[in-house]
Backbone as a ProteinNet text record, in pm:
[ID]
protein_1_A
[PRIMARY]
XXXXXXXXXXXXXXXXXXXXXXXXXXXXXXXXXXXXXXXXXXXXXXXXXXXXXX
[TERTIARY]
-3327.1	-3279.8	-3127.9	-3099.4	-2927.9	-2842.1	-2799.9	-2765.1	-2623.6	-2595.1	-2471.6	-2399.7	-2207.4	-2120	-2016.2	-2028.6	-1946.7	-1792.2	-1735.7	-1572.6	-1520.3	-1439.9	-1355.7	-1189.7	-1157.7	-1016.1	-946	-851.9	-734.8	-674.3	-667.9	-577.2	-656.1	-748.4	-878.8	-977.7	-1037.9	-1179.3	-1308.9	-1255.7	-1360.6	-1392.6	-1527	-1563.5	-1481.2	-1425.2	-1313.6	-1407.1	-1297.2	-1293.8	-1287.3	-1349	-1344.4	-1198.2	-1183.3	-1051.3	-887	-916.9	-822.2	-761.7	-902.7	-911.5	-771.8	-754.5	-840	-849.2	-789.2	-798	-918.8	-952.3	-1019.8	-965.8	-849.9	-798.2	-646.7	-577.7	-453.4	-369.3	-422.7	-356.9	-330.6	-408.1	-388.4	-356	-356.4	-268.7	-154.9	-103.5	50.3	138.9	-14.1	83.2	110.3	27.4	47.9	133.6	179.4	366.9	489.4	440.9	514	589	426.2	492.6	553.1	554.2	593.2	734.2	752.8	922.6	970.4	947.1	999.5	1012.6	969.5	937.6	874	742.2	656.8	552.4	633.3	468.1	630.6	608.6	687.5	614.5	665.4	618.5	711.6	644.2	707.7	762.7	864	954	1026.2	1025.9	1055.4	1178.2	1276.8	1359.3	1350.6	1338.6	1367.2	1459.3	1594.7	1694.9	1767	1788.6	1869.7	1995.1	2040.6	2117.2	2271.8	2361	2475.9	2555.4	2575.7	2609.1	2561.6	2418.7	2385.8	2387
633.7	527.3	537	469.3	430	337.4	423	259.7	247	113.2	79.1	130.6	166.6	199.5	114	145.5	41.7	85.7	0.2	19.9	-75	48.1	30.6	48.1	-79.5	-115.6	32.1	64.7	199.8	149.1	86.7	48.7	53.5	10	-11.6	32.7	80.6	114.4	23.1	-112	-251.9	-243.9	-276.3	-294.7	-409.5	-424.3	-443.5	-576.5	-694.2	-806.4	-841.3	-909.2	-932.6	-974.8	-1114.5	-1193.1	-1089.4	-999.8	-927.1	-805.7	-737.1	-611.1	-543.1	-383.9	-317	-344.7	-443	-437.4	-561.1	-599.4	-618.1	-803.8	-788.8	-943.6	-949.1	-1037.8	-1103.5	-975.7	-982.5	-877.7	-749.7	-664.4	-524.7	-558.9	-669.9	-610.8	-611.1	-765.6	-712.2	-635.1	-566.2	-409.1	-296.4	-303.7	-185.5	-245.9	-387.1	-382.6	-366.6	-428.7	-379.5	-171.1	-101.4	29.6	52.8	-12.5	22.5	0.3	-152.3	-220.1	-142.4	-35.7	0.2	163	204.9	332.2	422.7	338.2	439.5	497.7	488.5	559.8	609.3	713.9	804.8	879.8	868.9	933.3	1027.8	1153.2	1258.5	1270.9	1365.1	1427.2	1522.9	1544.5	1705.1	1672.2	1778.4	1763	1814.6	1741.7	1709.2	1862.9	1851.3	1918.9	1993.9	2113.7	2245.8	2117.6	2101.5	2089.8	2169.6	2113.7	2194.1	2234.1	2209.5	2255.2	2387.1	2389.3	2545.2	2639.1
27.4	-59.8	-73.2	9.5	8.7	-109	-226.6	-285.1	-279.8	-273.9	-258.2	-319.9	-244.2	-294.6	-367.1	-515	-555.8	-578.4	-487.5	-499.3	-663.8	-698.3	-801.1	-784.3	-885.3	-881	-938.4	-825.6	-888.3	-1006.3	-1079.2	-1170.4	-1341.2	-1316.1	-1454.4	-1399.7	-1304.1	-1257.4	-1284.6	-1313.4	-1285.3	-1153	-1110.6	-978.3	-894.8	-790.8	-714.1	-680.1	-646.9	-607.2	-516.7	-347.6	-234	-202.1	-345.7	-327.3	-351.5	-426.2	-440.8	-437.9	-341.3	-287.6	-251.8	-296	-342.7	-509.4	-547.2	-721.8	-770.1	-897.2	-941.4	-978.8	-981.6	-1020.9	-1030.8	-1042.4	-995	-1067.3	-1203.2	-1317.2	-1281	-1245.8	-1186.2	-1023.8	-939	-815.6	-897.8	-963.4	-1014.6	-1080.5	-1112.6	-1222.5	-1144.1	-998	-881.7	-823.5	-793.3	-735.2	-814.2	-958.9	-1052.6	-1112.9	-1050.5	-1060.4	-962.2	-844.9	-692.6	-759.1	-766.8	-740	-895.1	-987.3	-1092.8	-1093.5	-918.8	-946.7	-1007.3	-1060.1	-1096.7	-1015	-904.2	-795.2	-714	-652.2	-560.2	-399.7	-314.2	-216.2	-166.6	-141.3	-162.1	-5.5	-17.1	90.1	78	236	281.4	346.6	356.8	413.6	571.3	642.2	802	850.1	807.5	883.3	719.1	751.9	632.6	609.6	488.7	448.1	482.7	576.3	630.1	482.1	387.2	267.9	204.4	239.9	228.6	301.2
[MASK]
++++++++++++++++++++++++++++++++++++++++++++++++++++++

């Protein structure tokens, strides 16, 4: 007995909307570009090459 997986919106954890996947409705996609374009979400980094200063 397989039962379906229900995907939930990252933002409120309402079960997610076909039309507005992965979120639940217009409201929470625009609060996940809103933390994007305000910096509240960060992706982390490494530095590539030693810093010639140190």
């Amino acid at each position: 007995m397989n039962t379906p997986v229900i995907r939930r919106c990252p933002i409120c954890r309402k079960p997610r909307v076909e039309e507005h996947t992965p979120f639940c409705s217009t409201r929470c996609r625009d609060r996940d570009l809103l933390r994007w374009l305000d910096d509240g979400y960060a992706l982390p980094i490494s530095p590539t090459e030693p810093d010639p200063e140190d």
